[in-house]
C-alpha positions as CSV (number, residue, x, y, z in Angstrom):
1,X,-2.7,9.9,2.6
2,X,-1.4,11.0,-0.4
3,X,0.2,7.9,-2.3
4,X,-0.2,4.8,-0.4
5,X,0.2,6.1,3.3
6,X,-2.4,7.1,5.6
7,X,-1.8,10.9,6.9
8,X,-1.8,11.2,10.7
9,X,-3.5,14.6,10.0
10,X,-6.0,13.5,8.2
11,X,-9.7,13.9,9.5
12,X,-12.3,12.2,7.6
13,X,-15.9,11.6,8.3
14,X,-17.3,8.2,9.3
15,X,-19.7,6.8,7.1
16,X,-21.3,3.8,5.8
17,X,-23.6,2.6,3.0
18,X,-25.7,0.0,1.0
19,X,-23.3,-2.3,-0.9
20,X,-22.3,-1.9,-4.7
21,X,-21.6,-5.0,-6.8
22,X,-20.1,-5.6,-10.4
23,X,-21.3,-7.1,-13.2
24,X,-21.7,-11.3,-12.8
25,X,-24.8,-10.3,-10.3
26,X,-27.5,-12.3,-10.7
27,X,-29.9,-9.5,-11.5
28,X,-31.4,-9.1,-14.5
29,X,-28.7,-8.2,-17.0
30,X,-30.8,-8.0,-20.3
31,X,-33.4,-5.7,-18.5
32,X,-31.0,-3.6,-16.6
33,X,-28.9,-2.9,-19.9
34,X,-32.2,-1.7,-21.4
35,X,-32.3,0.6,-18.2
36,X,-28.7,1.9,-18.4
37,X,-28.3,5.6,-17.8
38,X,-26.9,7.8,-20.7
39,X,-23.3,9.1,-19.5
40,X,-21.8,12.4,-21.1
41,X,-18.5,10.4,-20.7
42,X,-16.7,8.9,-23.7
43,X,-16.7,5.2,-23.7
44,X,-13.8,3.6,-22.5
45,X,-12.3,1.0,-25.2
46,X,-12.8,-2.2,-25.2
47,X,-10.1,-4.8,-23.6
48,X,-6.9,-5.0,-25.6
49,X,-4.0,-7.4,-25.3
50,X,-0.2,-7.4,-26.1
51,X,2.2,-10.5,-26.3
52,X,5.1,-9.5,-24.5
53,X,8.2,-11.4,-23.3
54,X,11.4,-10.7,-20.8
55,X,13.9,-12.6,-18.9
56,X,14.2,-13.3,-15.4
57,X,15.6,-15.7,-13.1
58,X,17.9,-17.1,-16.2
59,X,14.8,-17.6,-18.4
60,X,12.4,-16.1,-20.7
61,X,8.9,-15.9,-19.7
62,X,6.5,-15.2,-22.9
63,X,3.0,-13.7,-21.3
64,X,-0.2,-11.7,-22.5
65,X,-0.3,-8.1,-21.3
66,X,-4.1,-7.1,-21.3
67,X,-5.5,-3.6,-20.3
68,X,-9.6,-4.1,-19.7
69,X,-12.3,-2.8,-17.9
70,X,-15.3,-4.5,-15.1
71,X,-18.4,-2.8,-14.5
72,X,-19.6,-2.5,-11.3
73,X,-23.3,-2.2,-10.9
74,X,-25.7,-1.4,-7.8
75,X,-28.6,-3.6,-6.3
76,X,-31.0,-2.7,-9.3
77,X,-28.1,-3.9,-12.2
78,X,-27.5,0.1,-13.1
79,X,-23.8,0.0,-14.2
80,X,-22.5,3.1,-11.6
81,X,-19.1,2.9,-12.5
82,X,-16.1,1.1,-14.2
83,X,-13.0,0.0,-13.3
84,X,-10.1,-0.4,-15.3
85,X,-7.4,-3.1,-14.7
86,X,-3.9,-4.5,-16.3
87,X,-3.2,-8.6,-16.3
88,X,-0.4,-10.1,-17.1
89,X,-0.5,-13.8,-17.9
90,X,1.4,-16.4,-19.0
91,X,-0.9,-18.8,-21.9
92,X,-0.3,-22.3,-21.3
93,X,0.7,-22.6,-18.3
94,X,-3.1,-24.3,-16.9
95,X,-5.5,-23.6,-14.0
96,X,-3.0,-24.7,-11.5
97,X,-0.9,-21.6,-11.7
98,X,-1.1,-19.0,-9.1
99,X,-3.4,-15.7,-9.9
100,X,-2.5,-12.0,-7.4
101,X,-4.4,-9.4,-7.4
102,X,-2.7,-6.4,-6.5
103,X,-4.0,-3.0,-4.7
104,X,-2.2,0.2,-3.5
105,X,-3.8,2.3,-1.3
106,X,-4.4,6.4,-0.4
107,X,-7.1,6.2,-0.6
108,X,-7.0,7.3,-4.0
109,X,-3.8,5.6,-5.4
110,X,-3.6,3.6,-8.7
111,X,-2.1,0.3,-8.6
112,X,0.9,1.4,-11.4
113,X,3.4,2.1,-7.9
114,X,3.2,-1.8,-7.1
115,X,2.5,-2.7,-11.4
116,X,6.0,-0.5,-12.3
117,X,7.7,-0.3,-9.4
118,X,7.6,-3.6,-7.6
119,X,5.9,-6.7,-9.1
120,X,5.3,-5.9,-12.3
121,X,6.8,-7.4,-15.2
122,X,8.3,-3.7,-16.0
123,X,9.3,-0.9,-14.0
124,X,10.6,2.7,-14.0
125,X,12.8,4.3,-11.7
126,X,11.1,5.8,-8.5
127,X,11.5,6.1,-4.8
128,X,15.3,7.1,-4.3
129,X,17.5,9.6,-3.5
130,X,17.8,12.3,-6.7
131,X,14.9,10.9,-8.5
132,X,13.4,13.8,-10.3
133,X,9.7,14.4,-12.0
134,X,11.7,14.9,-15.5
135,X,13.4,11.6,-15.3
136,X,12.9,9.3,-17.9
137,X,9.5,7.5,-17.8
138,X,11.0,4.4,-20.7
139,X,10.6,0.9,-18.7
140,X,12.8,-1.7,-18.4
141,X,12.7,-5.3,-17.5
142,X,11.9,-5.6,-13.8
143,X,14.0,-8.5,-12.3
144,X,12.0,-8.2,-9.0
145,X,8.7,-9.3,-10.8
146,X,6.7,-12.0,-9.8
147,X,5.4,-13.4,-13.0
148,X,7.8,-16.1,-13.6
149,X,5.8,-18.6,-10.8
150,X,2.2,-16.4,-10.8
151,X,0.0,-14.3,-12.8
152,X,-0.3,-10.8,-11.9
153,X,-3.6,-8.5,-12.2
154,X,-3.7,-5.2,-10.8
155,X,-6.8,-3.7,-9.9
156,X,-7.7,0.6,-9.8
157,X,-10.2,1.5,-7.5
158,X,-13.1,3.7,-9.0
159,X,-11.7,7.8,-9.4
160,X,-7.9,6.0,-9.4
161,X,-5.9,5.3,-12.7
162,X,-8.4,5.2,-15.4
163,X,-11.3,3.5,-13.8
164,X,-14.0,5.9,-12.7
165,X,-17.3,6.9,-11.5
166,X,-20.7,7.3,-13.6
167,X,-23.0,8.6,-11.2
168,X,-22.4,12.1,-9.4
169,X,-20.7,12.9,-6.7
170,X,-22.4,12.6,-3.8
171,X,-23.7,9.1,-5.0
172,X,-20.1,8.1,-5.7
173,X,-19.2,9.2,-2.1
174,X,-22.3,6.9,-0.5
175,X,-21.4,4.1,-3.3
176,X,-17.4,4.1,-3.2
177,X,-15.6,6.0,-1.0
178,X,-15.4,4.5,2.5
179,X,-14.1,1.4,4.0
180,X,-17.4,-0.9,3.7
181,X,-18.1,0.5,0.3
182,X,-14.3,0.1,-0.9
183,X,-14.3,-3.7,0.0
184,X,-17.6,-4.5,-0.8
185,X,-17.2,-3.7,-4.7
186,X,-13.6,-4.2,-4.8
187,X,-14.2,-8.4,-3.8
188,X,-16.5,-8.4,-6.7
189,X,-14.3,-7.3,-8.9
190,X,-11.9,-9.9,-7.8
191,X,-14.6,-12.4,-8.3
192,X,-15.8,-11.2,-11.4
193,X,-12.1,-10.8,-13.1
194,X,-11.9,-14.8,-12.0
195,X,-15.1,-16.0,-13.6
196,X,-14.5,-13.9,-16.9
197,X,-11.0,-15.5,-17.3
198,X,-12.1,-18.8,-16.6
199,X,-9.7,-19.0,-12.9
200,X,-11.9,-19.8,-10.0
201,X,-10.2,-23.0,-9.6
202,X,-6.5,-21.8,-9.5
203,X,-5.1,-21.1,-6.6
204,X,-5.1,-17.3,-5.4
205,X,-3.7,-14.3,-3.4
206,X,-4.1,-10.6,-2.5
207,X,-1.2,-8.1,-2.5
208,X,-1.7,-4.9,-1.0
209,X,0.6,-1.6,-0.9
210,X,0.2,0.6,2.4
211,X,-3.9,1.0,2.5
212,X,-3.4,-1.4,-0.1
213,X,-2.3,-3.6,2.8
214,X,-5.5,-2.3,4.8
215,X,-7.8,-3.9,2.2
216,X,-6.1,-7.2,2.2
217,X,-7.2,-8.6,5.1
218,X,-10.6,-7.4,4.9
219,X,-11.0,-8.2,0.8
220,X,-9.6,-11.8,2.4
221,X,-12.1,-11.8,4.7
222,X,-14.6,-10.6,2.3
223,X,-14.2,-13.6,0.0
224,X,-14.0,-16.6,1.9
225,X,-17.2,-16.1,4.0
226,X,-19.6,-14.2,1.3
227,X,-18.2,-14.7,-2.2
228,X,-17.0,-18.0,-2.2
229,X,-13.4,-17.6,-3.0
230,X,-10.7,-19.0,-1.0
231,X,-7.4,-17.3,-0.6
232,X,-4.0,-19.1,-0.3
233,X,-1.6,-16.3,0.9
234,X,-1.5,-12.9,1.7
235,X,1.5,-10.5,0.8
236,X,1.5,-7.1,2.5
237,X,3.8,-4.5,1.7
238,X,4.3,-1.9,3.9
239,X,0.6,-1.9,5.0
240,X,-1.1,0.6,7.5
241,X,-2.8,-1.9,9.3
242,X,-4.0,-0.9,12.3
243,X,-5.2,3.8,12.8
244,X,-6.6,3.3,16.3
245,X,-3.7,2.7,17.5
246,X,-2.6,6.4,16.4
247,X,-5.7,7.6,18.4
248,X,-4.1,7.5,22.0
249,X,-3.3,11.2,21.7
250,X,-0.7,12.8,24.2
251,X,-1.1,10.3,26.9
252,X,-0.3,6.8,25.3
253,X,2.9,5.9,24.1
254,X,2.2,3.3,21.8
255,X,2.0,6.0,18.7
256,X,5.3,7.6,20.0
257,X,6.7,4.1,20.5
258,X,5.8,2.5,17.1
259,X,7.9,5.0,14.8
260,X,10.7,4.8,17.6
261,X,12.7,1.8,15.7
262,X,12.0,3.3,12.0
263,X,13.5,7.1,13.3
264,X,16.7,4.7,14.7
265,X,16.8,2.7,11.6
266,X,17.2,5.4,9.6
267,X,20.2,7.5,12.0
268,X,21.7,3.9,11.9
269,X,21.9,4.1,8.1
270,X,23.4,7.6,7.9
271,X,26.2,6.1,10.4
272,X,26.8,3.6,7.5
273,X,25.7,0.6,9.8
274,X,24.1,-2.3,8.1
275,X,20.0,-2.6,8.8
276,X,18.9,-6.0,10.6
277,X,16.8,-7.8,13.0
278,X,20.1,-8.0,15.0
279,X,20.9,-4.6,14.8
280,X,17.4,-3.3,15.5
281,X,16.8,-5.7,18.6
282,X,17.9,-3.0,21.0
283,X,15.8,-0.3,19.9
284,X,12.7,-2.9,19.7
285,X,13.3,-3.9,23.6
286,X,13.8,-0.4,24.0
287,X,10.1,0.4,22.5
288,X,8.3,-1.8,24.0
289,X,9.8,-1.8,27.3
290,X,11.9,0.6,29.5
291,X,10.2,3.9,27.0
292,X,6.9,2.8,27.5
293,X,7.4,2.9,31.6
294,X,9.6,5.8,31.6
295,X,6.8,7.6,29.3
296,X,4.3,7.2,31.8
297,X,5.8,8.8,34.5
298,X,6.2,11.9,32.2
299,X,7.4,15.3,33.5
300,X,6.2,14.1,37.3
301,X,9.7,12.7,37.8
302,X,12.5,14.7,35.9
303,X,15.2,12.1,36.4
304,X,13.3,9.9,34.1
305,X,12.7,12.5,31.7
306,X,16.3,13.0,31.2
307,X,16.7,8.8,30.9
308,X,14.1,9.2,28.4
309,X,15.3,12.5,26.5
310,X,18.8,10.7,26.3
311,X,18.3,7.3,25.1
312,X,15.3,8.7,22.4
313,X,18.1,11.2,21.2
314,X,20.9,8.7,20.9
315,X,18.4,6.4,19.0
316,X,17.3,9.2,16.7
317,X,20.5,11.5,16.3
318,X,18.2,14.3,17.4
319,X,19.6,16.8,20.0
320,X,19.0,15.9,23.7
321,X,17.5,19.2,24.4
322,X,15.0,18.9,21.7
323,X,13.9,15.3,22.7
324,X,13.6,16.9,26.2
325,X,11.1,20.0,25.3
326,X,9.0,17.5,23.0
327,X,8.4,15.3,26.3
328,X,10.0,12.3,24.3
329,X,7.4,12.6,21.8
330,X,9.2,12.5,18.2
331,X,6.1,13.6,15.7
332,X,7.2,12.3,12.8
333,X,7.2,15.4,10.9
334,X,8.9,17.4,13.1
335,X,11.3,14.6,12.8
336,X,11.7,15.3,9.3
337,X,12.5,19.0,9.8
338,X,14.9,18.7,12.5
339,X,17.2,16.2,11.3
340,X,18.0,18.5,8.2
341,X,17.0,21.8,9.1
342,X,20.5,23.5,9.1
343,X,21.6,22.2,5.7
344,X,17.9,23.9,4.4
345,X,16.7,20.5,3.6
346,X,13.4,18.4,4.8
347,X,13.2,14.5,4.7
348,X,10.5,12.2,3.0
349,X,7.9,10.7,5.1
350,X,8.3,7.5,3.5
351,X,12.1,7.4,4.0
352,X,13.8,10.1,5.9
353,X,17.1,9.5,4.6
354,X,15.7,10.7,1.1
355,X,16.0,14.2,1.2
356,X,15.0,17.5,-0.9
357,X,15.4,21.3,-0.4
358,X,12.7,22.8,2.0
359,X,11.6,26.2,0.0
360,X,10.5,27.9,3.1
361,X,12.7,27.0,6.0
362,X,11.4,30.1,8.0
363,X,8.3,28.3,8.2
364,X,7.1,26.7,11.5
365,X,5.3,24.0,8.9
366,X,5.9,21.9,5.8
367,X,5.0,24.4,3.5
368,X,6.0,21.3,0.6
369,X,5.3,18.1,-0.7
370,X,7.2,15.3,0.2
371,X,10.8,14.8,-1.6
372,X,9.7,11.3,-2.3
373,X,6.0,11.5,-3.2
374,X,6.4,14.5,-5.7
375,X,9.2,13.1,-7.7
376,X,7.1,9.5,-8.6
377,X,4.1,11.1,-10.1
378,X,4.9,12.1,-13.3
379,X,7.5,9.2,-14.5
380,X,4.6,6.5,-13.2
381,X,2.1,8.6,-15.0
382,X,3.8,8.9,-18.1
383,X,5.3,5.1,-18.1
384,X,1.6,3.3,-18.0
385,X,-0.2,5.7,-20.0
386,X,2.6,5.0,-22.6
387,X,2.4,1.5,-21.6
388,X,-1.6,1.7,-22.2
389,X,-2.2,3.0,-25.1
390,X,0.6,2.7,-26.9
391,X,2.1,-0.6,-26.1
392,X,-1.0,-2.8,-25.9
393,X,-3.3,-0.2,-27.8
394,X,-5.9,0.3,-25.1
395,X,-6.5,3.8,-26.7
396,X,-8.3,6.4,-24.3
397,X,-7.4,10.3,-24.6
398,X,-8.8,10.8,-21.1
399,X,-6.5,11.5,-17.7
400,X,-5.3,8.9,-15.6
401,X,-4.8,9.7,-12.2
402,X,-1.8,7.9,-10.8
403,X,-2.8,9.3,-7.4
404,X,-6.2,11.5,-7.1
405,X,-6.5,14.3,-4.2
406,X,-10.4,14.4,-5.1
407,X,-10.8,10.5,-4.2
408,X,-8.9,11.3,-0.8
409,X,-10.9,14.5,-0.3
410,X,-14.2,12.8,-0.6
411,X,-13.6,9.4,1.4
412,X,-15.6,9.2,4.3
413,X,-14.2,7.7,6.9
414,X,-11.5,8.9,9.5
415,X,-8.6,6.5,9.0
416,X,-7.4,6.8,12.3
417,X,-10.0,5.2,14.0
418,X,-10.1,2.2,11.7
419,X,-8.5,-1.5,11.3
420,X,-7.7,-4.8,9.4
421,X,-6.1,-6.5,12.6
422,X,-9.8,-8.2,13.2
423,X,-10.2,-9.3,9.7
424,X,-6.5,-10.4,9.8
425,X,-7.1,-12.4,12.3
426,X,-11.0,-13.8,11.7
427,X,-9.6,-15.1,8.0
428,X,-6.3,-16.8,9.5
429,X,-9.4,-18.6,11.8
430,X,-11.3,-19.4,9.0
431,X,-8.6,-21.1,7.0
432,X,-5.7,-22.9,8.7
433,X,-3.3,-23.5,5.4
434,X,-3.3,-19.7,4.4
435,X,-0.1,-18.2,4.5
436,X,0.8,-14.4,4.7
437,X,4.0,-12.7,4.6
438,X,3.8,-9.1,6.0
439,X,7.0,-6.8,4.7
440,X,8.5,-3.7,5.3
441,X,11.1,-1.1,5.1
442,X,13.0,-0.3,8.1
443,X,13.1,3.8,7.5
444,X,9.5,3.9,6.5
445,X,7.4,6.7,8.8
446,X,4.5,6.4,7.3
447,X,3.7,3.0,7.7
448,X,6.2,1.6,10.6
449,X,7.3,-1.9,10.0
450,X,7.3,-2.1,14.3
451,X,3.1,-1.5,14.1
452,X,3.1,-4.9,12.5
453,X,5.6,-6.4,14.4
454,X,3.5,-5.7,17.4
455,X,0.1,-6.7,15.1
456,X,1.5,-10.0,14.9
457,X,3.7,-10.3,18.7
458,X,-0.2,-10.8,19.9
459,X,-2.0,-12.6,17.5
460,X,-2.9,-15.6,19.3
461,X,-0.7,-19.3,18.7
462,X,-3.3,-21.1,17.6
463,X,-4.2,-19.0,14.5
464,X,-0.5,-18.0,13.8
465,X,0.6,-21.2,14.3
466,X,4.1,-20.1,12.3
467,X,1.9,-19.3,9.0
468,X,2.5,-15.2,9.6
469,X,5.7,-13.8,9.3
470,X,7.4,-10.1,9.0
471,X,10.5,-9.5,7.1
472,X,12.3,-6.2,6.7
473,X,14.8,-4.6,4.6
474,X,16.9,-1.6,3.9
475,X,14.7,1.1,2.8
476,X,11.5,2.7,3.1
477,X,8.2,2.7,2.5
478,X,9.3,1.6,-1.3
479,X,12.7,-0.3,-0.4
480,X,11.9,-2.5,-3.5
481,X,13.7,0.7,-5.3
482,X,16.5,-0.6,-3.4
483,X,17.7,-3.8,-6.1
484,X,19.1,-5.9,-2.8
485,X,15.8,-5.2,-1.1
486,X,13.6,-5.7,-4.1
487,X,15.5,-9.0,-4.6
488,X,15.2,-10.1,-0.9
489,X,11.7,-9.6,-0.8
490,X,10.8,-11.5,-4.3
491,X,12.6,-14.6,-2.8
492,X,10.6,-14.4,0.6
493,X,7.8,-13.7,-1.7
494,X,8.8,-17.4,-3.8
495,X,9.1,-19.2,-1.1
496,X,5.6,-18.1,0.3
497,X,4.6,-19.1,-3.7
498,X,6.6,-22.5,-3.1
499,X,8.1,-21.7,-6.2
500,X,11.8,-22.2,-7.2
């Protein structure tokens, strides 16, 4: 992926690897400080804090802003890397209020998309139609933030943000950069950040953005059967869930069928309709049902091809004849390029109705980034390192890397033939009063609210029991840019919370 999404395209090597762990190991700390390997990096600073204070929900909440660092260390206590992370907590409020840790994904995104564009206390502009990399990066007051009824911390995985690597890197590869390896030190680092601040008996949840949303239910997982750390909800926003389920190639329609209602969605919205569960029931039916037969029979029967060609094209707003030469099979990126190819324009994979000029429209590929992804970087970037190290005075010259192409390039394993949905389901077994709310944006392609709809259509009563639900909004794969979606989703996320 780039940001938070997981590329179709991508091909990865599987790989796995010893664990890493962080610092409250039970090595030997004394002895494997005296062992600690010289690194030509500059130190990072030590942890600073900020009193900051903003108004939401008709009152003002008065928290500590705190930018800090966790070592993590390997199974002989040598400190092989460091990650940095950003708090935000409100002082007297006791041990019986809520603590979430946050993720994005990529691999190799920072957490500052869900920190200043979602959750966080404050947040710059990103994710819309017209937003430009020269917009202003100054933050305002986010009234979507959770931090009136929880504590927030946001957590950068090593060679993301500021946090980084101290060993080479074909040792960081091994130690960080796979699935195993990414949950194994990032649940230490949840359970370390608890013990330091004294929280391990408040009550706790995991947010996760797109991969972000992979490593929830794994982290979950993680910490209720081997650290010791129960888990009280689950949030996931927008979250690739499920890649082998994008690995039926030609012949299976489920990958065909599960961006089906997102491509409709979004034709919907350019006819002015209004996006809801009532308004998307057709399409759904349509998914799961009469495409999925007609699919099968494929070009043996060419009456059903054209059924299929003309349904999928009224869905999509795409041209009957096109539908028919693709087979029914509506790549998401061709999607893109179609829909706006006479007006010179391509769409963004994480909302197609968010559009930008395509330079090179002769192309038979996206010769481009994407119209959404390439406008976030630099106001994100330039709002938390402002917010860093001049706000709360965590002062470090080096680069921060809001989203890093090297930590994508190196991560081992193919993300297509990975999932979360049996850790999903093996920690909603192992604890019967967590609660998890899945959410989504209807026009998001790169991480289709109907994949979790079906992820949760089959998970079995007894474990779902009512305690899983899916909400989706206007938008795409960051609707929360979107002030009627960002404020729908904070109340589902509230009364998850049980807060008022």
């Amino acid at each position: 992926m780039r940001k938070f999404a997981v590329l179709a395209s991508m091909t990865l090597a599987m790989g796995l690897s010893a664990p890493v762990m962080s610092w409250a190991q039970d090595a030997k700390p004394a002895e494997a400080a005296k062992k600690e390997e010289k690194s030509d990096l500059p130190p990072l600073p030590a942890d600073a804090s900020a009193k900051q204070s903003m108004r939401v929900g008709g009152k003002v909440v008065n928290y500590t802003a705190t930018v800090g660092t966790l070592p993590v260390r390997d199974a002989k206590g040598k400190k092989t890397a460091e990650v940095v992370f950003t708090s935000y907590t409100v002082e007297g409020a006791g041990l019986n209020r809520p603590v979430t840790f946050a993720f994005n994904g990529g691999p190799g995104a920072a957490s500052v998309y869900l920190n200043m564009g979602a959750i966080g206390p404050k947040r710059v502009q990103f994710g819309a139609q017209g937003d430009a990399p020269s917009d202003s990066a100054v933050v305002t007051d986010n009234p979507g933030t959770w931090l009136d009824f929880t504590d927030l911390v946001f957590i950068d995985p090593v060679g993301t943000g500021f946090s980084r690597s101290l060993v080479s890197e074909d040792e960081s590869k091994k130690a960080f950069y796979g699935v195993d390896q990414d949950i194994n030190y990032l649940s230490r680092i949840v359970y370390d950040w608890l013990v330091k601040n004294g929280r391990m008996t408040s009550p706790k949840y995991i947010t996760g953005e797109s991969y972000g949303g992979f490593r929830g239910p794994r982290l979950t997982h993680k910490l209720q059967t081997e650290l010791g750390v129960g888990i009280n909800g689950v949030i996931l926003v927008s979250p690739f869930f499920d890649g082998t389920s994008w690995s039926g190639g030609d012949y299976s329609p489920i990958p065909w069928s599960v961006t089906l209602p997102s491509m409709a969605a979004a034709n919907y919205e350019r006819q002015g309709k209004t996006l809801n569960q009532a308004q998307m029931q057709e399409v759904e039916d349509y998914a799961r049902g009469e495409f999925m037969t007609d699919f099968m029979r494929g070009y043996s029967d060419p009456a059903v091809l054209d059924r299929l060609s003309t349904k999928v094209a009224g869905y999509t707003g795409l041209p009957r004849d096109k539908v028919r030469e693709w087979g029914g099979r509506i790549d998401s990126r061709a999607f893109l390029r179609e829909l706006y190819r006479k007006e010179g324009k391509i769409g963004s994979w994480y909302d197609s109705n968010v559009t930008a000029p395509d330079p090179f429209p002769w192309s038979p590929e996206q010769r481009t980034g994407d119209a959404i992804l390439d406008a976030l970087i630099a106001p994100t970037t330039s709002a938390y390192v402002d917010f860093a190290t001049r706000q709360v005075g965590w002062k470090y010259d080096g680069r921060y890397y809001a989203l890093s192409y090297d930590v994508n390039r190196l991560w081992e394993n193919r993300l297509t033939g990975i999932e979360a949905v049996t850790a999903f389901r093996r920690s909603l077994a192992n604890d019967l009063k967590m609660k998890v709310l899945i959410v989504h944006g209807y026009d998001d392609l790169s991480c289709p609210y109907f994949s979790s709809r079906i992820v949760i259509d089959q998970l079995p009563q007894t474990i779902a029991n009512n305690r899983v639900q899916l909400k989706a909004y206007p938008g795409g794969h960051m609707f929360y840019s979107r002030s009627d979606s960002g404020s729908a989703m904070r109340a589902d996320v509230m009364a998850l919370y049980g807060a008022r």
